[in-house]
FIDREN-318894 format. One record per residue (C-alpha): residue number from 1; x, z, y; residue in three letters. Coordinates in nm, 3 decimals. Layout:
N
<r nr="NUM" east="X" up="Z" north="Y" rest="ALA"/>
...
//
This chain:
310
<r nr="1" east="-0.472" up="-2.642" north="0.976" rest="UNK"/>
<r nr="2" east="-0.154" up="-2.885" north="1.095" rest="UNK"/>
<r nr="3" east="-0.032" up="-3.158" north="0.920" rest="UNK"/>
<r nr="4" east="0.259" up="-3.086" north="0.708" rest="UNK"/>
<r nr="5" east="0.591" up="-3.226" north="0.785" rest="UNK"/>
<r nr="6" east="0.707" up="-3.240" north="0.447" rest="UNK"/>
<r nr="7" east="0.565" up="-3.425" north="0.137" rest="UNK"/>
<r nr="8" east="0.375" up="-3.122" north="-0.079" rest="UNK"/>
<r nr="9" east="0.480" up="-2.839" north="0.155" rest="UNK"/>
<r nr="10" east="0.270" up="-2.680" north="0.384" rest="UNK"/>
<r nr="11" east="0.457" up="-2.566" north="0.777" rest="UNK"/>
<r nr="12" east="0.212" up="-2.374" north="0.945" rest="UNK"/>
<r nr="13" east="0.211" up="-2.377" north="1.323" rest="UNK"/>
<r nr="14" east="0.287" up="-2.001" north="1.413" rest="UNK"/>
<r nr="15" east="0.201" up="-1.834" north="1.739" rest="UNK"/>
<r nr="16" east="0.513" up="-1.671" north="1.783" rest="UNK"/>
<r nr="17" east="0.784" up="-1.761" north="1.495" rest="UNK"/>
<r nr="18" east="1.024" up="-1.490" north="1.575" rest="UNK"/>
<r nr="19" east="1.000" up="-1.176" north="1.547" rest="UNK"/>
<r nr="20" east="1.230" up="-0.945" north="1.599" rest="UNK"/>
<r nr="21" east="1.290" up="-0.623" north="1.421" rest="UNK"/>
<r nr="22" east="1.568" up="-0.334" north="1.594" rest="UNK"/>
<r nr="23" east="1.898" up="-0.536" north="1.591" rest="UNK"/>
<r nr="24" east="1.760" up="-0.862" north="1.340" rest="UNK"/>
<r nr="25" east="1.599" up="-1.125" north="1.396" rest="UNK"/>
<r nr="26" east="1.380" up="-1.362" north="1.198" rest="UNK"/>
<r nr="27" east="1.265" up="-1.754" north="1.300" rest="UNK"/>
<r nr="28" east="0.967" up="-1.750" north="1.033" rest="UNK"/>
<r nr="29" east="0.988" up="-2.165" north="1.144" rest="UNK"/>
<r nr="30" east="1.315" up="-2.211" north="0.957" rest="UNK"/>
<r nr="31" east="1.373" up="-1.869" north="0.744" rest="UNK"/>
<r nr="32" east="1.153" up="-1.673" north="0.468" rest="UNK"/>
<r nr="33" east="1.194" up="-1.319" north="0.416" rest="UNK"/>
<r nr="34" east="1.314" up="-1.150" north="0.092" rest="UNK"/>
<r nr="35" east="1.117" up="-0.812" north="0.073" rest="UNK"/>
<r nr="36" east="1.220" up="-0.583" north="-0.194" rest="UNK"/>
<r nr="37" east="1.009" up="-0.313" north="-0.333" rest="UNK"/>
<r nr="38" east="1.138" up="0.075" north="-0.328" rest="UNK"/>
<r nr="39" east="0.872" up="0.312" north="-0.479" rest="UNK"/>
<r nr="40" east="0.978" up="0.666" north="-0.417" rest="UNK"/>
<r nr="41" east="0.675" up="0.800" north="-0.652" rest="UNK"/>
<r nr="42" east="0.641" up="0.910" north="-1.019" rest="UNK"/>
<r nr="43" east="0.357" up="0.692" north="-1.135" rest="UNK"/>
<r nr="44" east="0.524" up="0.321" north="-1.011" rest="UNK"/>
<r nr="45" east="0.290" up="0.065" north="-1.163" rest="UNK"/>
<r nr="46" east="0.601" up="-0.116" north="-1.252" rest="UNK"/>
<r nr="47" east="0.899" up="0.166" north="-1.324" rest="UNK"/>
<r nr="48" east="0.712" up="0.431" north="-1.402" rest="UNK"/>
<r nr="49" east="0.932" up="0.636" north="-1.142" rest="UNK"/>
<r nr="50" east="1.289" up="0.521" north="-1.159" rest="UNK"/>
<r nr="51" east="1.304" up="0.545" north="-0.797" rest="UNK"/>
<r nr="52" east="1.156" up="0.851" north="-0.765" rest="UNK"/>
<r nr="53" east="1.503" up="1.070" north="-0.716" rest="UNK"/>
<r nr="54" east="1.601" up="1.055" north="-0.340" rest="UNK"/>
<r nr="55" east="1.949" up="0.900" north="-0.458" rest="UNK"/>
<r nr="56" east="1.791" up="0.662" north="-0.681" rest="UNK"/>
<r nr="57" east="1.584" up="0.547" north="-0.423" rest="UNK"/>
<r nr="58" east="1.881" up="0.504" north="-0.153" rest="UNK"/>
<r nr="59" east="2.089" up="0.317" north="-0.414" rest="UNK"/>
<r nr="60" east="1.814" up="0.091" north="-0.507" rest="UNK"/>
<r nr="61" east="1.756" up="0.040" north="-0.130" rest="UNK"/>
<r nr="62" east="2.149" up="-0.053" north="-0.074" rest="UNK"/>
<r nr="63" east="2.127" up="-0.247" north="-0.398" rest="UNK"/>
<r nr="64" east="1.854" up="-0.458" north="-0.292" rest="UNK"/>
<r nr="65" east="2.067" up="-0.543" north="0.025" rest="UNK"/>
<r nr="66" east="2.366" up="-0.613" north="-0.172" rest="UNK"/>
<r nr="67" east="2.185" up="-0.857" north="-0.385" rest="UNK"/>
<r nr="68" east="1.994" up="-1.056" north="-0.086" rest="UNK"/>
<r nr="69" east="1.739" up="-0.889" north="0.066" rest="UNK"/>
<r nr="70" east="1.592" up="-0.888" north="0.435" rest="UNK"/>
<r nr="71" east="1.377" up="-0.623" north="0.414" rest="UNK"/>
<r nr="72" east="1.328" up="-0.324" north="0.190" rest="UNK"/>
<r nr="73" east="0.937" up="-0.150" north="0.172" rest="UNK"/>
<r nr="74" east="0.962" up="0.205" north="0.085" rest="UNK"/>
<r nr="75" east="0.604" up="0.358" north="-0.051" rest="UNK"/>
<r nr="76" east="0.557" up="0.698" north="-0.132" rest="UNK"/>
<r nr="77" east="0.205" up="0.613" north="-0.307" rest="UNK"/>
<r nr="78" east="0.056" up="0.378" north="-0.504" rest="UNK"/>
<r nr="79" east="-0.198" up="0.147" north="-0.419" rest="UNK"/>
<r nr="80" east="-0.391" up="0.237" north="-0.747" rest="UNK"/>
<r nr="81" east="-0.636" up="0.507" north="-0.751" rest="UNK"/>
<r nr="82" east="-0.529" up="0.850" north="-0.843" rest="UNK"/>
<r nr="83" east="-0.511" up="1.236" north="-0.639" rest="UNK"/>
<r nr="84" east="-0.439" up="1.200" north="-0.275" rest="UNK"/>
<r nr="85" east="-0.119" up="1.310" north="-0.143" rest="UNK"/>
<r nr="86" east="-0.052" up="1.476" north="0.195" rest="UNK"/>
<r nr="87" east="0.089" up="1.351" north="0.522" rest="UNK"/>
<r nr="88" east="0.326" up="1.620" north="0.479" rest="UNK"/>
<r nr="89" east="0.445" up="1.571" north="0.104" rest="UNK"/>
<r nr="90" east="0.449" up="1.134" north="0.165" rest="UNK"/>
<r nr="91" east="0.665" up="1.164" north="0.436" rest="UNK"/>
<r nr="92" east="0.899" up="1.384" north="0.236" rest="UNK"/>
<r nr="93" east="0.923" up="1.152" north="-0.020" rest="UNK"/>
<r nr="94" east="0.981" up="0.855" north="0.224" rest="UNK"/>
<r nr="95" east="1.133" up="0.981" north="0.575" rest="UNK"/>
<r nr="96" east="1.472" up="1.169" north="0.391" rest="UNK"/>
<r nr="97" east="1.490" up="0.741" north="0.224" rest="UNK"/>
<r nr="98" east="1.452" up="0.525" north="0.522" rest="UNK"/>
<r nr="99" east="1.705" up="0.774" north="0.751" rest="UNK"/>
<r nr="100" east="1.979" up="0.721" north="0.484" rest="UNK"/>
<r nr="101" east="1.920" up="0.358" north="0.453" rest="UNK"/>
<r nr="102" east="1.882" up="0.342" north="0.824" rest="UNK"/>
<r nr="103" east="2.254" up="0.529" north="0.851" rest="UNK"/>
<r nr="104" east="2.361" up="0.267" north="0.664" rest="UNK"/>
<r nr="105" east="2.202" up="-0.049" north="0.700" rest="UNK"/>
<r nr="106" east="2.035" up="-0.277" north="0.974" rest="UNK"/>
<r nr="107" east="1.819" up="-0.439" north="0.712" rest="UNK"/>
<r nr="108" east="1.461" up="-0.441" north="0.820" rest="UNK"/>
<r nr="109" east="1.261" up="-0.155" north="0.671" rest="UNK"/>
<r nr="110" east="0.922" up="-0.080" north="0.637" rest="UNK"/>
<r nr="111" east="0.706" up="0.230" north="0.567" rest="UNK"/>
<r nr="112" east="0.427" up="0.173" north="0.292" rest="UNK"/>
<r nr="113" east="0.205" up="0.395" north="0.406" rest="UNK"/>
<r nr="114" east="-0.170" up="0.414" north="0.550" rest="UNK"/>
<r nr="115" east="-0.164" up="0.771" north="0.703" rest="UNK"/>
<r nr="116" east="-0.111" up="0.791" north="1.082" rest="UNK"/>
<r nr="117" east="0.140" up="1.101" north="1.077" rest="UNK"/>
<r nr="118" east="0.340" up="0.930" north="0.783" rest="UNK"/>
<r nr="119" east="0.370" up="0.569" north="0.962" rest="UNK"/>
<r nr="120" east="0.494" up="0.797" north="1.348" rest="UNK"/>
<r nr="121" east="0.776" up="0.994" north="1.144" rest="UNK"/>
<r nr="122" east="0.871" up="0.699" north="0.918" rest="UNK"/>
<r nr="123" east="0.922" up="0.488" north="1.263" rest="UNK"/>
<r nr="124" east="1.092" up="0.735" north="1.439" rest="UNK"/>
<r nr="125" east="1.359" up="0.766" north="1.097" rest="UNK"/>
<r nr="126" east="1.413" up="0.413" north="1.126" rest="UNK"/>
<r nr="127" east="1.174" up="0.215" north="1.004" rest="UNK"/>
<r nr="128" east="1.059" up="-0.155" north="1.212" rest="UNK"/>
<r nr="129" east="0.753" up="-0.197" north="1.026" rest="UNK"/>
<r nr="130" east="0.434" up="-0.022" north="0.891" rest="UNK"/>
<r nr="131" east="0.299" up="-0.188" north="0.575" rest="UNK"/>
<r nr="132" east="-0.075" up="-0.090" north="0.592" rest="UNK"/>
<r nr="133" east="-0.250" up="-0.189" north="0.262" rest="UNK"/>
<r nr="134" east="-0.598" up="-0.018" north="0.347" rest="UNK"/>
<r nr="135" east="-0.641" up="-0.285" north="0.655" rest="UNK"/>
<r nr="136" east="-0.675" up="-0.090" north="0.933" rest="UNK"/>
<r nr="137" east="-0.951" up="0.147" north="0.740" rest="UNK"/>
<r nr="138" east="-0.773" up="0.449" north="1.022" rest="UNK"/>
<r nr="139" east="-0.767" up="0.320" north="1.326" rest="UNK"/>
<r nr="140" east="-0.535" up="0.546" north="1.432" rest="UNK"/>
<r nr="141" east="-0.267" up="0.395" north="1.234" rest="UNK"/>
<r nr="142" east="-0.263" up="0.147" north="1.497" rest="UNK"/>
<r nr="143" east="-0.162" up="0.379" north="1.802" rest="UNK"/>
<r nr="144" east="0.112" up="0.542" north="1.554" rest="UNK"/>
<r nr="145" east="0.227" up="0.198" north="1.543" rest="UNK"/>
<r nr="146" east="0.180" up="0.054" north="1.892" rest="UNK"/>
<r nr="147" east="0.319" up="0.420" north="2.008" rest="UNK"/>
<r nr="148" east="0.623" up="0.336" north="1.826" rest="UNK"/>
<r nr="149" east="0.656" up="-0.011" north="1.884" rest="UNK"/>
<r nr="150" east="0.707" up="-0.103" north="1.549" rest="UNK"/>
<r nr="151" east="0.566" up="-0.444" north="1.368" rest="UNK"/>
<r nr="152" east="0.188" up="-0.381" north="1.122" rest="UNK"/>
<r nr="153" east="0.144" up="-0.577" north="0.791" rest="UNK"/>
<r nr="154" east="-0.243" up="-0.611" north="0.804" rest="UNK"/>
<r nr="155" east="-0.331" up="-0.697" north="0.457" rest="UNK"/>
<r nr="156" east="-0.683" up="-0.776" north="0.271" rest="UNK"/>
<r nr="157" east="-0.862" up="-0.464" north="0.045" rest="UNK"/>
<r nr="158" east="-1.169" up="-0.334" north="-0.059" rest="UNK"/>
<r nr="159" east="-1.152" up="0.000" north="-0.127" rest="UNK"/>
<r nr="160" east="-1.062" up="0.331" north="0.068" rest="UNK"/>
<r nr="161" east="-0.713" up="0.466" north="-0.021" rest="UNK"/>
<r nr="162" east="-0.681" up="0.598" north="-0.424" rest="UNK"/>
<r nr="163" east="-1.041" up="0.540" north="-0.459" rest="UNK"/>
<r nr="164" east="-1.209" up="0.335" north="-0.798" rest="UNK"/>
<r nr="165" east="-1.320" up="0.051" north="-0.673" rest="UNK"/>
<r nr="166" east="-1.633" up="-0.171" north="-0.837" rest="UNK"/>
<r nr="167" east="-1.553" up="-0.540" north="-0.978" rest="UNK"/>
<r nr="168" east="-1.484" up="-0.733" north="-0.696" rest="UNK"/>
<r nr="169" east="-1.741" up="-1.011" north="-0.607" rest="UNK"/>
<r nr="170" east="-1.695" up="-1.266" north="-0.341" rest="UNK"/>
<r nr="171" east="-1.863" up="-1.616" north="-0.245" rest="UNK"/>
<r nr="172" east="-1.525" up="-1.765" north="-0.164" rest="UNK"/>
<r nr="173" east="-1.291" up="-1.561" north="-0.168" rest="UNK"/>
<r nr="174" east="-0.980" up="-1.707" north="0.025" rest="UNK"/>
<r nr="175" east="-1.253" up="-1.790" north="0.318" rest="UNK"/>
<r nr="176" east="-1.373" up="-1.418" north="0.309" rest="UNK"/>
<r nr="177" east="-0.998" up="-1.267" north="0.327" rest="UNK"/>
<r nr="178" east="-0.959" up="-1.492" north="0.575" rest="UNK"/>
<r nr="179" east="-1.245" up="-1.340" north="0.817" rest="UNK"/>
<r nr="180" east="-1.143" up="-1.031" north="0.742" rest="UNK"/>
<r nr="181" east="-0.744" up="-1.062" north="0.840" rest="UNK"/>
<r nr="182" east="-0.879" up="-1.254" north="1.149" rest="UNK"/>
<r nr="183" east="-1.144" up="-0.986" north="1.249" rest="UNK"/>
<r nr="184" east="-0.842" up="-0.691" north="1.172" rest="UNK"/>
<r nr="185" east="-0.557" up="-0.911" north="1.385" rest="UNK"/>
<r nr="186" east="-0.819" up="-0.895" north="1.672" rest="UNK"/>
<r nr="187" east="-0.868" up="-0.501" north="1.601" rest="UNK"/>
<r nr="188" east="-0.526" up="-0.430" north="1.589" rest="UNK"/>
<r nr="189" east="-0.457" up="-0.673" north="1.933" rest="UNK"/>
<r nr="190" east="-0.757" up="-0.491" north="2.060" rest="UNK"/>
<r nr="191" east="-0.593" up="-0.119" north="1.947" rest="UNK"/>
<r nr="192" east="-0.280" up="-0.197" north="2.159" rest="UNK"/>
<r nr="193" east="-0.076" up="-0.390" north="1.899" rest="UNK"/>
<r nr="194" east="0.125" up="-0.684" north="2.004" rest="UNK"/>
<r nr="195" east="0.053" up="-1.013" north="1.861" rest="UNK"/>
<r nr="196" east="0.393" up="-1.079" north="1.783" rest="UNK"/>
<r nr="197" east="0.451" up="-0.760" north="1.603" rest="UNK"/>
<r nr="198" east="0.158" up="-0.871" north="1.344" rest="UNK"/>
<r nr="199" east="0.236" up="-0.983" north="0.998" rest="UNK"/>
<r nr="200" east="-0.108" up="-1.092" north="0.776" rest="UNK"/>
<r nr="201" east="-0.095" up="-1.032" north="0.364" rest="UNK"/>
<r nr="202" east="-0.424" up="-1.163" north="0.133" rest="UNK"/>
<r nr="203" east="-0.373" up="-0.861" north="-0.154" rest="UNK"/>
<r nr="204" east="-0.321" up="-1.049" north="-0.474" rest="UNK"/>
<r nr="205" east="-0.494" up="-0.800" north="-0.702" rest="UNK"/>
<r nr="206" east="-0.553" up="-0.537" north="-0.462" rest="UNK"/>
<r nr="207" east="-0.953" up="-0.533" north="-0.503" rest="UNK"/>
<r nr="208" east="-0.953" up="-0.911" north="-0.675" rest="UNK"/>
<r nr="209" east="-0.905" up="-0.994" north="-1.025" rest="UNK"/>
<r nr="210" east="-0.664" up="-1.250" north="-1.154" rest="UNK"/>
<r nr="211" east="-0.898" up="-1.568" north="-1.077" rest="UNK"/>
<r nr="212" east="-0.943" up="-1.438" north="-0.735" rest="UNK"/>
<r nr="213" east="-0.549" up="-1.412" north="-0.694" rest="UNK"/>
<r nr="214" east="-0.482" up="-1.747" north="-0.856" rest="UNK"/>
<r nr="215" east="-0.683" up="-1.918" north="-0.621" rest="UNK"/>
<r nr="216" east="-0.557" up="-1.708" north="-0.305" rest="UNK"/>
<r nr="217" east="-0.183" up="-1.828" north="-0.469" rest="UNK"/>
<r nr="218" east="-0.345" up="-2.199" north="-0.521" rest="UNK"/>
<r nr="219" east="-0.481" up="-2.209" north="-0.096" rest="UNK"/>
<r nr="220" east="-0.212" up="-1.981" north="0.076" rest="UNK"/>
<r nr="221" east="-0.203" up="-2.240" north="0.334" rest="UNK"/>
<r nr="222" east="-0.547" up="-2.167" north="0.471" rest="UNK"/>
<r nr="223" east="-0.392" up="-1.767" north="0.493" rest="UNK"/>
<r nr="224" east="-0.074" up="-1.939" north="0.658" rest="UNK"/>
<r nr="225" east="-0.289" up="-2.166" north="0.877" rest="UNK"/>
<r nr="226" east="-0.444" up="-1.811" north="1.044" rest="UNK"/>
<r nr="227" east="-0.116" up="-1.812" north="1.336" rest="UNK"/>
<r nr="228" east="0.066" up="-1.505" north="1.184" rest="UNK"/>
<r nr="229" east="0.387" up="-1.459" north="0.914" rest="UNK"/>
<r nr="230" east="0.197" up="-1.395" north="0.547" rest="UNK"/>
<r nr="231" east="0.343" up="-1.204" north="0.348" rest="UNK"/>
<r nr="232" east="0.277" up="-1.259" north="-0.047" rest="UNK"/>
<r nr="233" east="0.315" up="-0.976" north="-0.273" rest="UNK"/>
<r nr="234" east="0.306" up="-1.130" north="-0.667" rest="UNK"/>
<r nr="235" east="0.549" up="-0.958" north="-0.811" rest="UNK"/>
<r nr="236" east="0.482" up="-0.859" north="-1.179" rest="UNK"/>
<r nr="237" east="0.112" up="-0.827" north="-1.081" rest="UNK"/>
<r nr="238" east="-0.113" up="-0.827" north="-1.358" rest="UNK"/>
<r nr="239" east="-0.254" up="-1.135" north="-1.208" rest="UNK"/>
<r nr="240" east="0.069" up="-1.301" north="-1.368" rest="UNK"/>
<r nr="241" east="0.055" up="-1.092" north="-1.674" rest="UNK"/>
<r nr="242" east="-0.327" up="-1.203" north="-1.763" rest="UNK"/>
<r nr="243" east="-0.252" up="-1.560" north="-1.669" rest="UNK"/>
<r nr="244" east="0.079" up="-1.564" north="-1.927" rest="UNK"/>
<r nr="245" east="-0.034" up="-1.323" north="-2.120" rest="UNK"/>
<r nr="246" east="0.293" up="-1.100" north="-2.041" rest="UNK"/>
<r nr="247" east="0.395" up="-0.741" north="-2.027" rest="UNK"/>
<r nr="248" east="0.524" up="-0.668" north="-1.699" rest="UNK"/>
<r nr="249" east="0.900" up="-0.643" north="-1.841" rest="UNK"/>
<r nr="250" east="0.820" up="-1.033" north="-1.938" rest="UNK"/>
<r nr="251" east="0.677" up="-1.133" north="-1.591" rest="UNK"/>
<r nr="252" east="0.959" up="-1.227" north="-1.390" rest="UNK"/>
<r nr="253" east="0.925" up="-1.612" north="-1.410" rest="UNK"/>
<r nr="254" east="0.569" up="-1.606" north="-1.377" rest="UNK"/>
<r nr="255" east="0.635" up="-1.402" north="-1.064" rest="UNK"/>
<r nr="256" east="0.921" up="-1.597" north="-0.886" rest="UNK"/>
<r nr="257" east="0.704" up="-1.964" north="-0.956" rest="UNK"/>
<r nr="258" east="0.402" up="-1.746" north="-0.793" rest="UNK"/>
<r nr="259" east="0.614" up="-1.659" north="-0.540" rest="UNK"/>
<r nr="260" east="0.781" up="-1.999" north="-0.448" rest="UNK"/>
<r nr="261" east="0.430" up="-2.168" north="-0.474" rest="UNK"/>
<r nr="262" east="0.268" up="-1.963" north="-0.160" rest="UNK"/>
<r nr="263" east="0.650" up="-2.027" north="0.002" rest="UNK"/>
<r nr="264" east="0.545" up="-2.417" north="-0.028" rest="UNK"/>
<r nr="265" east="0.184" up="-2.340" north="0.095" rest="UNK"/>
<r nr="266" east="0.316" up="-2.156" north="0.413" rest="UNK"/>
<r nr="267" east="0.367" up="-1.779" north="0.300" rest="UNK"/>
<r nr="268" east="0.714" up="-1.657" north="0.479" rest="UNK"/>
<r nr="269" east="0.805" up="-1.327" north="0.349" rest="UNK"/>
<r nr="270" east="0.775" up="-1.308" north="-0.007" rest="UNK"/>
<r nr="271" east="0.737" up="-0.913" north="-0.153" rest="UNK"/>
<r nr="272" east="0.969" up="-0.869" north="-0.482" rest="UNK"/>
<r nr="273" east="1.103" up="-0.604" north="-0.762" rest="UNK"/>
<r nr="274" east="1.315" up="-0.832" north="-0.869" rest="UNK"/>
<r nr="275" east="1.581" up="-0.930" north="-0.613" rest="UNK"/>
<r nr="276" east="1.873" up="-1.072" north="-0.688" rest="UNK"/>
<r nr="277" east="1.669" up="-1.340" north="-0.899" rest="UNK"/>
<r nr="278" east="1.396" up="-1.380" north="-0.637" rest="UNK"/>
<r nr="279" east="1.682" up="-1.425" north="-0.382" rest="UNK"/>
<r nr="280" east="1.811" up="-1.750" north="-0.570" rest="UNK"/>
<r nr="281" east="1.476" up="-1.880" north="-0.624" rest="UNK"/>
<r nr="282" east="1.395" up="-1.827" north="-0.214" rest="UNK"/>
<r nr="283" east="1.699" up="-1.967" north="-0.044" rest="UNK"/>
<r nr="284" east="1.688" up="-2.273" north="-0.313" rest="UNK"/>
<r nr="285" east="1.371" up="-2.338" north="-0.160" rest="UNK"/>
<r nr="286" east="1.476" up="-2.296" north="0.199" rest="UNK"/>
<r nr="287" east="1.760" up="-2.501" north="0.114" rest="UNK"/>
<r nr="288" east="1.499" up="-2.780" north="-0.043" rest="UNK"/>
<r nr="289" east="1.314" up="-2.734" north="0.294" rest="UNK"/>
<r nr="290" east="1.630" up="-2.870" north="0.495" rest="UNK"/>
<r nr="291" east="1.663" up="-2.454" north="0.635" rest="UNK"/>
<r nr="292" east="1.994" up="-2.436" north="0.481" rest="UNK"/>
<r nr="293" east="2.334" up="-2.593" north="0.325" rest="UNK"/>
<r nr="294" east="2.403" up="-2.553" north="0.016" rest="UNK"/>
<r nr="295" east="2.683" up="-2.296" north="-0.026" rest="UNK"/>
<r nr="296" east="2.930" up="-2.586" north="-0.135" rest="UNK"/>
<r nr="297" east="2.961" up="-2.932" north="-0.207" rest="UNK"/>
<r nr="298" east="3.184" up="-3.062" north="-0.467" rest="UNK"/>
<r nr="299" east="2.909" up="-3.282" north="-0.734" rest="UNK"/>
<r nr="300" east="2.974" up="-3.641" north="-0.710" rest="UNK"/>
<r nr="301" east="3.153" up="-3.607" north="-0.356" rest="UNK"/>
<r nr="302" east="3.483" up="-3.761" north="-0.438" rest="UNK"/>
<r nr="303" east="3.609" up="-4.080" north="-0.454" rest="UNK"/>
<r nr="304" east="3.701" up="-4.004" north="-0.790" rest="UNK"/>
<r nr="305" east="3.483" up="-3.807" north="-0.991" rest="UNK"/>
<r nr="306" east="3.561" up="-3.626" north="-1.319" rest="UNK"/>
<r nr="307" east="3.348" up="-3.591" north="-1.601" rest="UNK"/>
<r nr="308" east="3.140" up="-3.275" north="-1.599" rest="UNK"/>
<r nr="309" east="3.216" up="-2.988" north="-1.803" rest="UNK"/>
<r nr="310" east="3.020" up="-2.888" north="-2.060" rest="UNK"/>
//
């Protein structure tokens, strides 16, 4: 782990800081990426469906853009356990999405999706990235993606897609995750995946419960500290909602301090429903970092200053 630069705030030394997606670009030294969520399914842990309609889902895609985001993720199917869906019916839910937005947009998309045949047609619609949440459980997600050249969000679970999945026990559980993202990277590396295309995520919630995803929020840096962009996906996780005691309509300040905290412990795309808010609450902190100006200056710059309005 290298020494921070900044009092409180955690830089971690990257093995290649930027990445670069189709036409975009992103310097993970000096930028964090705003990720907003699109589910195109009927059971949304957090809508309920809203998204579901094709149109609703390409709106909320252009909306997200609108209001400050670098990156929309497009899923098809929950994480949570429920009936399996095919190749064929998840890429219809999710290939007609990320073509629109692609006609329309050079924001950096990704595919949520852990099914080989879904992640090849989702790439060749558009998408830069395939947002794996199984790990790497199919290894031939990996050629789909290495075929395509596309980037692979490796992130930390337990159980095999839709599947119940026992309480969670782990010894420590940060060092554990942190094995098993290193032992995937090398998989992926190994499966013809380029390091530079690799992006690691921890799971808050996905297989932990909520003291296993304060403390993965509480050490991010040892996550960060692993070479590779993390990714931290809070938003309106029941994590918050247990901590605050919150419905998830009530979770959105929970959610954005969650998210700025594993920002200031190295995490540099943050994953968010949420966007236009999340987007203040990300480039404030890049701007606190020294990444950016503020968008103007007038407080206390004159020679003459008047009073302030109330």
């Amino acid at each position: 782990m290298t020494e921070t630069a900044l009092p409180g705030i955690y830089l971690p030394t990257l093995d290649h800081p930027v990445h670069t997606f189709g036409d975009r670009k992103i310097d993970f030294n000096s930028q964090v990426a705003l990720m907003a969520i699109i589910n195109r399914t009927p059971d949304s842990f957090y809508d309920g469906g809203r998204t579901f309609a094709l149109e609703a889902a390409v709106d909320a895609c252009l909306q997200a853009v609108n209001d400050g985001a670098d990156w929309v993720d497009i899923g098809g199917v929950p994480f949570a356990p429920g009936p399996a869906l095919s190749a064929a019916e998840e890429a219809e839910r999710i290939v007609p999405v990320i073509e629109a937005v692609r006609a329309r947009s050079n924001v950096i998309i990704s595919a949520d999706t852990f099914l080989p045949e879904v992640a090849e047609a989702s790439i060749k619609a558009g998408a830069n990235v395939i947002n794996d949440t199984t790990g790497l459980q199919n290894k031939d997600l990996a050629a789909a993606v290495a075929d395509g050249g596309a980037h692979l969000v490796i992130t930390h679970s337990l159980a095999a897609p839709r599947t119940v999945y026992p309480r969670p026990h782990y010894n420590d559980v940060v060092d554990e995750i942190a094995d098993f993202l290193r032992r995937k990277v090398d998989l992926a590396v190994e499966l013809g995946i380029a390091p530079e295309k690799i992006v690691i995520d921890p799971g808050h919630d996905l297989n932990k419960n909520t003291l296993h995803s304060l403390e993965i929020t509480r050490r991010f840096q040892e996550i960060a500290a692993l070479g590779f962009p993390a990714l931290a996906a809070v938003s309106n996780k029941d994590f918050i909602g247990e901590t605050l005691d919150q419905p998830k309509k009530d979770r959105l300040s929970g959610s954005l301090a969650a998210a700025v905290m594993c920002i200031m412990n190295g995490a540099r795309i943050v994953r968010m429903h949420n966007v236009a808010e999340a987007n203040s609450a990300v480039r404030f902190t890049e701007a606190a970092f020294g990444w950016r100006q503020p968008a103007y200056l007038k407080h206390n710059m004159g020679e003459f200053n008047e009073p302030a309005q109330p």
